[in-house]
N, C-alpha and C positions, 0 to 999 in steps of 0.2 A: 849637659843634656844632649843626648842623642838626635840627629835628625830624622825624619822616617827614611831616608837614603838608606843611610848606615845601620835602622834596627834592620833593614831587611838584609843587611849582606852587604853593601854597599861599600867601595871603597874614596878617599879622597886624595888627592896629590897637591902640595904648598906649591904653585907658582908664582915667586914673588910674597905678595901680599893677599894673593886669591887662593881658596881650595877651586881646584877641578876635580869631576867626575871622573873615575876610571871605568869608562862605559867601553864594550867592545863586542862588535858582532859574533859569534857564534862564527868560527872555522868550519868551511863547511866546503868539500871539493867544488869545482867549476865543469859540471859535464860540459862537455862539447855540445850545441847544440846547432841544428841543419835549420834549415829554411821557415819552417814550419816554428817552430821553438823560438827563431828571431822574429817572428809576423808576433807570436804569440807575449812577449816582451813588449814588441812593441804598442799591442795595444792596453795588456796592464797599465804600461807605465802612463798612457795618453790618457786613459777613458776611466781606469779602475784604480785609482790611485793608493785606496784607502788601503785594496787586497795585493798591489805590488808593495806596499810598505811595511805591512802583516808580514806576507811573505819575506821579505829581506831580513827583518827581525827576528824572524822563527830561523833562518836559515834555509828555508822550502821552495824560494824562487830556481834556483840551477835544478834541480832537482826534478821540480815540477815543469819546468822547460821541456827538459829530459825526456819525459816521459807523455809529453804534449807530442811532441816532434816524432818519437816514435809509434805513438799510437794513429797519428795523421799517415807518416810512412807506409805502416799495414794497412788502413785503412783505406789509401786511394791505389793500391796494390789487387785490392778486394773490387773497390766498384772500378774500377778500368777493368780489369778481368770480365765482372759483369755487364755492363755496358756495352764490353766488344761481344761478349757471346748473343746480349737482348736484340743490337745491330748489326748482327750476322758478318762483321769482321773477322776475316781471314786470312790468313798466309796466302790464298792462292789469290784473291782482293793481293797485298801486298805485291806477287809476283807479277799479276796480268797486272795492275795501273798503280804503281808508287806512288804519283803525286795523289790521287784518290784516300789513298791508304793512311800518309802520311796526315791531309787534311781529317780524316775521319778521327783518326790517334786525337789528333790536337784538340778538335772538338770534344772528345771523349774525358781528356786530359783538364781540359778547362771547366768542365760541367763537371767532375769529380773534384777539383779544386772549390769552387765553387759552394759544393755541396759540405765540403770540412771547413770552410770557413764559417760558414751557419753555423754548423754539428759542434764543431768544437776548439775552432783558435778566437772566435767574435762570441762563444757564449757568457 
């Protein structure tokens, strides 16, 4: 008699005096993934445990990394753009007071970080 293991496909290997499962993740490439992609990792695996381990199994973690990190990328590309234009940041801000400029950037930079963490690496 069959196990349910084995009617579905399932194979077994003699170790010894034990079968083991021949269970094996899904081959699945490893994008490289930037800043945004490691935050995003990191909180699956802390907080969402159930949809990092789905994900693992499916194959769709590297993947979905991937395409977290990138969409974060264009997206604080977009509101720093917007930002600088809403508070009238300027090249010539740049050239007349650098440190002014450089604070303004950072502030801009940290309130668009900010706002993708909400939007979309903590959702």
């Amino acid at each position: 008699m069959k196990s349910l293991f084995e009617a579905m496909g399932g194979t077994n290997r003699q170790c010894g005096d034990f079968f083991i499962p021949e269970i094996a993740l899904p081959d699945t490439p490893r994008n490289p993934v930037g800043k945004y992609g490691r935050m995003r990792h990191r909180y699956l695996k802390d907080h969402r445990e159930v949809l990092y381990n789905a994900m693992i199994l499916d194959g769709t973690l590297w993947s979905h990394l991937a395409v977290v990190d990138k969409t974060c990328k264009e997206r604080m590309d977009v509101l720093v753009l917007g930002m600088k234009e809403t508070q009238g940041i300027t090249e010539e801000l740049k050239a007349r007071d650098p440190m002014a400029w450089v604070g303004a950037m950072n502030n801009i930079r940290s309130a668009a970080e900010e706002i993708l963490f909400a939007e979309v690496i903590y959702e």
